[in-house]
Structures are given as C-alpha cells and as structure tokens.
C-alpha positions as CSV (number, residue, x, y, z in Angstrom):
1,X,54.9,111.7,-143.5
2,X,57.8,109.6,-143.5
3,X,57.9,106.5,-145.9
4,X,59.1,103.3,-145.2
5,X,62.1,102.3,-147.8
6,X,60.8,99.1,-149.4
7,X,63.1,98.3,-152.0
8,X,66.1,100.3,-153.9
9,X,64.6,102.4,-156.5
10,X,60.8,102.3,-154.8
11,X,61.7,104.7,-152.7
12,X,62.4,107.1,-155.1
13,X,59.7,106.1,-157.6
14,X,57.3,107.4,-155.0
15,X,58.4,111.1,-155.8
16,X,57.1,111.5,-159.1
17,X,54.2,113.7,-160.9
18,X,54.8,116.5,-159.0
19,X,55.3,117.1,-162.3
20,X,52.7,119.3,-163.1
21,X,53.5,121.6,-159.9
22,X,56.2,122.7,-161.7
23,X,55.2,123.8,-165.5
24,X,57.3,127.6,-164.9
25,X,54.3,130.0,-166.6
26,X,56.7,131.6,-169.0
27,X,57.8,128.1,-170.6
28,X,61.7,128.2,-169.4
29,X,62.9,124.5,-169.9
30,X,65.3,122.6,-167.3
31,X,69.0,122.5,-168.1
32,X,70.9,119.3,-167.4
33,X,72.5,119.2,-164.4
34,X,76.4,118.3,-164.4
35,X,79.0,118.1,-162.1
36,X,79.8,121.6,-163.0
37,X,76.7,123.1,-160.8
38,X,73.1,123.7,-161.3
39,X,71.1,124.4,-163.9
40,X,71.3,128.4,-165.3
41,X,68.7,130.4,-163.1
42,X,66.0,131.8,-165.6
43,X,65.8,135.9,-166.3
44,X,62.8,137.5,-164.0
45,X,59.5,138.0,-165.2
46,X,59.3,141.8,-166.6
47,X,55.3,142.5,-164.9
48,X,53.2,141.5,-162.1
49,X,50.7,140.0,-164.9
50,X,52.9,137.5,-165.4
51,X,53.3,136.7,-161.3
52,X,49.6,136.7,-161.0
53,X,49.5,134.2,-163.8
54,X,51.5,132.0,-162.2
55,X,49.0,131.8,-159.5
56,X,46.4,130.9,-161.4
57,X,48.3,128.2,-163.1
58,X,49.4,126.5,-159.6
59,X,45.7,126.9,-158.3
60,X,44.2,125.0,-161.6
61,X,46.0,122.3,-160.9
62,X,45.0,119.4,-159.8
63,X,46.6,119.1,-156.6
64,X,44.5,115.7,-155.1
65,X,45.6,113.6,-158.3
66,X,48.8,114.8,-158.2
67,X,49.9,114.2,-154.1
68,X,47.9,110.9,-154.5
69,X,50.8,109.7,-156.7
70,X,53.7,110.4,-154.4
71,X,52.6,109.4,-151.2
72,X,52.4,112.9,-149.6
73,X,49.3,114.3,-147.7
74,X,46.4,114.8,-149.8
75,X,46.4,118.5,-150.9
76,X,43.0,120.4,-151.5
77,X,42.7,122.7,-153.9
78,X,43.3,126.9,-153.2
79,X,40.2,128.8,-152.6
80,X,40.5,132.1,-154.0
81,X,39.8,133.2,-150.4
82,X,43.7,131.3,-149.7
83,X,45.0,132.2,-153.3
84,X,44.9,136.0,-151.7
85,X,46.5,135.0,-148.4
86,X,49.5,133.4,-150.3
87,X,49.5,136.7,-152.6
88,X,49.8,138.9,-149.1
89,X,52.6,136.6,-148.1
90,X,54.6,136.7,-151.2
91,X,54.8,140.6,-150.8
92,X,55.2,140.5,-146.8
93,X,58.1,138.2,-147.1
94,X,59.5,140.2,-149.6
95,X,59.5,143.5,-147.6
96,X,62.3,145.0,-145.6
97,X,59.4,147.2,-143.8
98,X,59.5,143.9,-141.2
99,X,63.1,144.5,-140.5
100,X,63.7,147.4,-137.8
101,X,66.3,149.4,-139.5
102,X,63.8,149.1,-143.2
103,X,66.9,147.2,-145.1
104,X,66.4,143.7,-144.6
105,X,63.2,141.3,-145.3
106,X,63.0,137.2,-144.9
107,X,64.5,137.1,-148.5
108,X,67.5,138.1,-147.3
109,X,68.3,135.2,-145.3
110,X,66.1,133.2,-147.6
111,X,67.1,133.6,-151.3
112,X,65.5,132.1,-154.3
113,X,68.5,131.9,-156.3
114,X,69.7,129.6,-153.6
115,X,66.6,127.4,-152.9
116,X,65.1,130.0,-150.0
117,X,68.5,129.4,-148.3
118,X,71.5,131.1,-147.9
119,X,74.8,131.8,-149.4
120,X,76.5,133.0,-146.3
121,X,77.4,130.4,-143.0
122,X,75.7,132.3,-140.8
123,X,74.0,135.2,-142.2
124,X,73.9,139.0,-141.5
125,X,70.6,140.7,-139.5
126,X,70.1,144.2,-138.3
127,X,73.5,145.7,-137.8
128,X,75.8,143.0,-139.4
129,X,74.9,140.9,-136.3
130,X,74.9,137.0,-136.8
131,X,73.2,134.0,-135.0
132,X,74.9,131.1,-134.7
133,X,73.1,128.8,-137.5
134,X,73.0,128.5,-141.3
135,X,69.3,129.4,-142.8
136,X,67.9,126.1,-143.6
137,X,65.5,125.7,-147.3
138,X,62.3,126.5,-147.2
139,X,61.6,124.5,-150.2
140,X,58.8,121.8,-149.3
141,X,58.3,122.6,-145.7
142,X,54.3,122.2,-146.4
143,X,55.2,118.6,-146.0
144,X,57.6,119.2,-142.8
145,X,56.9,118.3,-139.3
146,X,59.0,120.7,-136.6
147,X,60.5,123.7,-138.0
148,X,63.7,125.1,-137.4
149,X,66.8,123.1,-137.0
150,X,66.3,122.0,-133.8
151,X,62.6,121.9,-134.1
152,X,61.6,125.0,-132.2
153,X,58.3,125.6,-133.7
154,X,55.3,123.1,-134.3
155,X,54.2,125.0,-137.2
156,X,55.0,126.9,-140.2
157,X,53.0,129.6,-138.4
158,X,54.8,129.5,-135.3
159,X,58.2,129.8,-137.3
160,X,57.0,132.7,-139.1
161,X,57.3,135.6,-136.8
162,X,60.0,134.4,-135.2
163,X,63.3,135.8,-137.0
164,X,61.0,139.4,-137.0
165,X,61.8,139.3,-132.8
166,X,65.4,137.5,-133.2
167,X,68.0,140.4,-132.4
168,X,70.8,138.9,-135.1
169,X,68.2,138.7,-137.3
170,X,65.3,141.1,-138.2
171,X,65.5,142.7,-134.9
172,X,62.2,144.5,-134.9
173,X,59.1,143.4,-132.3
174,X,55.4,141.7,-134.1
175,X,53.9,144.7,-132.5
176,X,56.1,147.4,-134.2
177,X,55.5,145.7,-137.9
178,X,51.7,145.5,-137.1
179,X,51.5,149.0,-136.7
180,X,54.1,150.1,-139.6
181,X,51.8,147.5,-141.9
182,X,48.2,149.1,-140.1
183,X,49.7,152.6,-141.1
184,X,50.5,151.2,-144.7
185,X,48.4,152.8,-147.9
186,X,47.5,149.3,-149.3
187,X,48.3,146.9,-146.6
188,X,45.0,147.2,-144.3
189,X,42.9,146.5,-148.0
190,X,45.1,143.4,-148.4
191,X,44.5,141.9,-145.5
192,X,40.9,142.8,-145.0
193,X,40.3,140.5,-148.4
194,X,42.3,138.1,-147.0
195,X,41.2,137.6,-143.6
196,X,38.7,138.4,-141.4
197,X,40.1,141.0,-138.6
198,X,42.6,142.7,-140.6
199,X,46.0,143.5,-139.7
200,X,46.8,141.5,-136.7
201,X,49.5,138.8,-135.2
202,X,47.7,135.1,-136.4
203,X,46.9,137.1,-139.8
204,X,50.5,138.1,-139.9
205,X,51.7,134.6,-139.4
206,X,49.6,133.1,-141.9
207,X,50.1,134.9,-144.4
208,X,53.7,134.5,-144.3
209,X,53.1,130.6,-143.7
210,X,51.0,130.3,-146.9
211,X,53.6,131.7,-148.8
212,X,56.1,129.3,-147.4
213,X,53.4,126.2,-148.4
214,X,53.7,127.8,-151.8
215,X,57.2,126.9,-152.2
216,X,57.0,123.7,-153.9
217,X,59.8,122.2,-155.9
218,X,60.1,118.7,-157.4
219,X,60.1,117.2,-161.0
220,X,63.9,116.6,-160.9
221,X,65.8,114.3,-163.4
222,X,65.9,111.6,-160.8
223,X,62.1,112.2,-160.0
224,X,61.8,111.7,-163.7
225,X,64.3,109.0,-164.8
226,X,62.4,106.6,-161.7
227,X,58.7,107.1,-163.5
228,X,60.9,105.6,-166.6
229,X,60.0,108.6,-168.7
230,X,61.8,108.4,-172.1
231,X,63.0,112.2,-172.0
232,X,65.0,112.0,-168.6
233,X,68.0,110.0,-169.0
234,X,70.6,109.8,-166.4
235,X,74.1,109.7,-167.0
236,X,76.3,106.8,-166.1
237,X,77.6,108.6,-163.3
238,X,74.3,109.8,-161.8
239,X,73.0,106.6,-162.2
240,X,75.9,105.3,-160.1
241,X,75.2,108.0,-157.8
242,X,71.7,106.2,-157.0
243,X,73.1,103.1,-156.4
244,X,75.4,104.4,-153.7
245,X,72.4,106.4,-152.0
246,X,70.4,103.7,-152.0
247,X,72.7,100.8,-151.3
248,X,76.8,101.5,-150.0
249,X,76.2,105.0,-149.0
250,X,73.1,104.4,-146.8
251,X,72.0,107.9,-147.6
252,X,68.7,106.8,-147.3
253,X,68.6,105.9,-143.8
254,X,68.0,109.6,-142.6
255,X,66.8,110.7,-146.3
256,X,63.9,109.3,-146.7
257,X,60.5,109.2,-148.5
258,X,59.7,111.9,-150.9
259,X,61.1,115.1,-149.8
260,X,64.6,113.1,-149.1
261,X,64.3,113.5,-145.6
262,X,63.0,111.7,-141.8
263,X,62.4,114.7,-140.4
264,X,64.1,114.0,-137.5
265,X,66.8,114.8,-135.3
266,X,70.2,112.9,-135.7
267,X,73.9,113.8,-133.8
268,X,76.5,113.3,-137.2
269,X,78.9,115.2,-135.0
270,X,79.0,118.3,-137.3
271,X,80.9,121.2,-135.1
272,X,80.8,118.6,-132.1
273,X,84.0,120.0,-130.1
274,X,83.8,124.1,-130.9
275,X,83.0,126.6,-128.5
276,X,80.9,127.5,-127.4
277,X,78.7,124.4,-128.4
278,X,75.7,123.9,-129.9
279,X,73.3,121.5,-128.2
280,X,70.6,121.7,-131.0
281,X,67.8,119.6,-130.5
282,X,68.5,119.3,-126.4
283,X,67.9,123.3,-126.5
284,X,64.2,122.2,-126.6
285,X,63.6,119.3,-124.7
286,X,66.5,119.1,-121.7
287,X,66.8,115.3,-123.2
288,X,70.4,114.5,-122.2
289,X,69.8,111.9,-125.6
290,X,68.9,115.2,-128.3
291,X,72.7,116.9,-127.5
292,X,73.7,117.9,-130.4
293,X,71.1,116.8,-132.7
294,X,69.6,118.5,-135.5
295,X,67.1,117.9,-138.3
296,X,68.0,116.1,-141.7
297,X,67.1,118.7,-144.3
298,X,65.9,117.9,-147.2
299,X,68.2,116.8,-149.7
300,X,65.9,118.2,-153.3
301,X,67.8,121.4,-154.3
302,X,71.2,120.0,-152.1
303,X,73.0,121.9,-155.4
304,X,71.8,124.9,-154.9
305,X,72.1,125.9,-151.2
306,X,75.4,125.6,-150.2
307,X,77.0,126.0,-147.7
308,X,75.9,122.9,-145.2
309,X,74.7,121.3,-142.0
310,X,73.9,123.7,-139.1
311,X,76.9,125.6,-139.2
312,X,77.1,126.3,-142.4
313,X,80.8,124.7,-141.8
314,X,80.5,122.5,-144.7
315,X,81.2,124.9,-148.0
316,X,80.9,122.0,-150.9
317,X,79.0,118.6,-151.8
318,X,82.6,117.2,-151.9
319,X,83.0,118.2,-148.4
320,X,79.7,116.8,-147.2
321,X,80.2,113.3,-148.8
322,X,83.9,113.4,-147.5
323,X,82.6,113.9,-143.9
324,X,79.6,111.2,-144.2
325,X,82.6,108.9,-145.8
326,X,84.8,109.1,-142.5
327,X,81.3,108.3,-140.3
328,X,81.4,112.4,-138.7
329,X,82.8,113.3,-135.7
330,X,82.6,111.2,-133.0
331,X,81.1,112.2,-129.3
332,X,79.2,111.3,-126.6
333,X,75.5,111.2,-128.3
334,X,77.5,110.0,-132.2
335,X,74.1,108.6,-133.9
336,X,74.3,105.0,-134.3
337,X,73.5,105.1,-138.0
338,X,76.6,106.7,-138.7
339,X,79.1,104.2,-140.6
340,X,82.7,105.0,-141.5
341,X,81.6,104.3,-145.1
342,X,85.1,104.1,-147.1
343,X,84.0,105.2,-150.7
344,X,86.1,104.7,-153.4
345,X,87.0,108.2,-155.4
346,X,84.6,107.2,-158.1
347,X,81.9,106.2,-155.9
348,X,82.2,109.8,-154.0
349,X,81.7,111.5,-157.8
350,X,78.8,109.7,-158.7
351,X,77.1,109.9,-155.7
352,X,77.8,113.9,-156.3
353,X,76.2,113.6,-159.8
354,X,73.5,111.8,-158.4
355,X,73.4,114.5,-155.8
356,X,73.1,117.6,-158.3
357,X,70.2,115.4,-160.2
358,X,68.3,116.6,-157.9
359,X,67.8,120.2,-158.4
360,X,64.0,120.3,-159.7
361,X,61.9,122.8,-161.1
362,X,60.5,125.4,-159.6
363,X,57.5,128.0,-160.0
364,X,59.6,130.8,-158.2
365,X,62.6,130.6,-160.8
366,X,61.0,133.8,-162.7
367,X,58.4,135.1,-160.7
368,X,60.1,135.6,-157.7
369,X,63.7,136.6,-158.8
370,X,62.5,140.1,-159.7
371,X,61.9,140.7,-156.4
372,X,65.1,139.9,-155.0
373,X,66.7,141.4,-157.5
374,X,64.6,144.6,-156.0
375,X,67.2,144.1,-152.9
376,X,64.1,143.1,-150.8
377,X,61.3,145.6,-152.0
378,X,58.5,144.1,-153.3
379,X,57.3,145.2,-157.1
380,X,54.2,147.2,-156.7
C-alpha cells in the first residue's frame, strides 16, 4: 500500500476523511495537541450499551467512500456475521484467561492509553520475564504488510497467537487456551455465532485479528489542516514541523503514504554494538543485507507510545529527532538513506510539534479504557 511522494504537502493530503472513522459515540471532542503531550485521554464508558453502540456506529459507515479518499485498500462494509467476530475479539484480547498464570492478557503489552503499545522498554510476561523488543502499535495494522518488527508473520492472523506460546510473554500453549475457552460458560455460544466450527485454533486467530483491523485511528490536526478545513489550524511551529518532514528532515523517505510508514525494513543503527545483538529482519531470511533491520512503524499516534525503536532505547521524541539528526549509528549494513541531517534547535522543536500533531482520534478512547482499567478482565 505504499504511496509514491509526489509533491510536499500531497503526500499528506492523501490521509484525509478518515474522518468519519473517528466520530467517538459519546461525543468527546479532540484537545489541541502542544508540546506539552497529548491530548487528555477521555473517562471510560460506564455500560456495555454504550460499547455495543460504538459498533454499530463504525459498521454504518461508509467505509468504500471513505478509503476511496485516502488512497488505502478499498474497505467493504462489516456483515453482522464479522461485526460478531470483532465483538469475540475485543473480549479475547482483553482476557488474562490466555495468559498461563490467569494475570496477564494482550492488553497488557498492548495498552490503549498508549496507542495499543507499551509504556515499558521491554515489557513484563508470565513471571516478570522479558523478551528482548519493545511492543510495537497496533493502531492501523489492517493496512500493514509483515507483522512484527522484523516481519515474522504474513498476517494479522499469524501474529495473533503468537505472544500466547512466547515464554517471556503469555507463556501458555494455543491448545491449553482452547480448552480453558471450550470449558468457558459463554465462550463456546460466542463463537458458535461467530464462526462455523466453534472453538478452535483459525477461529482463535481470527477473532483476535478482527479486533486488531478494528483499531483504526486517523483524523489528526495535520490530517485535517491538509484537506484545508477551516476548524484545524496549525500553529506556527507545527506548521514548521511539516516543512522539515517533508523537505530538510527527509522524514518521509521511510514514512510514507497514509499510515506514515513504507513498511519496510531499514538498518538506522538503533542498538547496533550491544550484546548480545539483535539481527532483526536477518532472523527471518539469513540475508547477510537484512542485519539489523527492522520495520518503520507508523508514525500516527508517535505522541502517545513512547518509548521508541526496537529496543525501546529511545525514551522521548527529543531523543528520536536527536538520533535521526546525527544520521544513527553507523555499522556494516547503516541504510543508505540515513543523512547526518544537522537541524537547527528550532527546526528540532517544530518538527516535534509537528510530530505530536499527529495524535488522531480514536473509537477506543472510551470504549475500551474500561477494560483496561478492569486490569485485563473483560466487562461482562
């Protein structure tokens, strides 16, 4: 789905009307976002009426006109059939009962508060136990390619059951949470309306994969200051900020198209020199040319799910932009697009600002909040 860059400003003109993805059911308005941080996250809806509303809304939409108008995939509209599979998915990712020791679900790792990232470097599983990578967004992965930071998985599917099996992470087996879930009062009846063949592995996958697809964010101040809607000024300073990604900064080189990123692998050097070290992308393929590469993430939300890169090394925007600014670390495979880029102090602000812009809206910001605020449980 990449997009080629035509001109400075196209590029970003090509995000917009996601707009109406993004009306949050219980009317809360988006706050201005400063150099001061994001905007306030929204109080949590009090009832599941108010959830299943918010289904309803997304699935009324209409989804074809909208994607048509920012170059993305077309999008069909959700069968009620699919509507129920996203449902099963919201609780199921929500659940600790996937976790082997009942205290930890994929919301732990991947937090709405922090854009279905997470606050920690590397964080915690089963036991305290940590793997050796940051948990990347799962914001707009409907519109990714290979999953995982060093592309692992070919699917949202395939990534799915994945951390339920990873020993730092949920630490259980797919066979042990099919038969906690087949042993469940209400989960065989929820996924006998959603699928056909109950309870079993592919079901398990999808319905955690539509869930993901449901995470959909956009509408940001940059999304709307580029359709030249009257209501979403810029300040000077973010408007700067744009200039730099699109011109000085070469941000766009690597974030590009409509979810700010190639989805591909690049070597910036982040950790390059640690032990032990990780290869990334070469992990996968044996490619002597993929050492130490890693996928660009998506840079809608940047504000909200620090800390960065891989590692999780990187613990503020300032820190990124100063490492981008000195052209990484240098090594062997050191990607050819990076640039020592010498930005001036001002430019590294504004580029910041520009940066925080775009944090968008999102139909999780009450819905889904109760549940983690649940520590993991979902609201029955």
């Amino acid at each position: 789905m990449t997009l080629t860059r035509i001109f400075p400003g196209i590029l970003s003109g090509i995000l917009l009307t996601l707009a109406s993805l993004f009306v949050c059911p219980c009317g809360w308005a988006q706050e201005d976002v400063g150099l001061s941080g994001a905007s306030e996250t929204p109080g949590p809806a009090t009832d599941e009426e108010t959830l299943r509303q918010s289904f309803e809304k997304f699935v009324a939409m209409d989804l074809r006109r909208v994607v048509d108008q920012t170059g993305l995939p077309e999008v069909e509209q959700f069968t009620d059939e699919e509507l129920r599979r996203v449902e099963l998915g919201r609780r199921l990712f929500f659940d600790t009962l996937l976790s082997s020791d009942g205290k930890l679900s994929c919301a732990t790792c991947h937090q709405p508060a922090y854009g279905f990232s997470s606050p920690d470097a590397l964080p915690p599983g089963v036991a305290g136990r940590r793997g050796r990578r940051n948990a990347p967004s799962l914001v707009n992965r409907r519109w990714g390619s290979l999953q995982f930071w060093d592309g692992r998985a070919a699917t949202l599917e395939d990534q799915a059951l994945e951390p339920i099996e990873s020993e730092n992470e949920l630490a259980s087996s797919v066979d042990e949470v099919l038969q906690k879930l087949g042993e469940h009062d209400e989960y065989p009846a929820l996924f006998d309306e959603a699928f056909e063949g109950g309870v079993t592995r592919a079901n398990l996958a999808t319905a955690i994969a539509e869930f993901e697809r449901f995470l959909v964010s956009g509408n940001s101040r940059i999304d709307q200051f580029v359709a030249a809607r009257e209501s979403a000024d810029l300040t000077r300073s973010e408007r700067r900020g744009l200039w730099v990604y699109e011109s000085k900064g070469g941000c766009w080189k690597c974030h590009s198209g409509p979810n700010y990123t190639d989805e591909a692998f690049h070597n910036t050097g982040v950790s390059w020199g640690r032990e032990p070290l990780d290869l990334g992308r070469h992990e996968v393929t044996g490619e002597e040319s993929h050492m130490g590469q890693f996928k660009t993430p998506t840079l809608r939300n940047v504000a909200l799910t620090a800390p960065y890169m891989h590692d999780g090394s990187l613990t503020t925007l300032r820190e990124v932009i100063d490492f981008y600014d000195r052209g990484g670390n240098e090594n062997p495979n050191h990607d050819r697009k990076m640039k020592r880029l010498d930005l001036s102090s001002q430019e590294k602000e504004d580029l910041e600002a520009f940066l925080r812009a775009l944090t968008g809206r999102h139909l999780w910001d009450d819905d889904l909040s109760h549940d983690q605020e649940n520590h993991g449980q979902v609201v029955r």
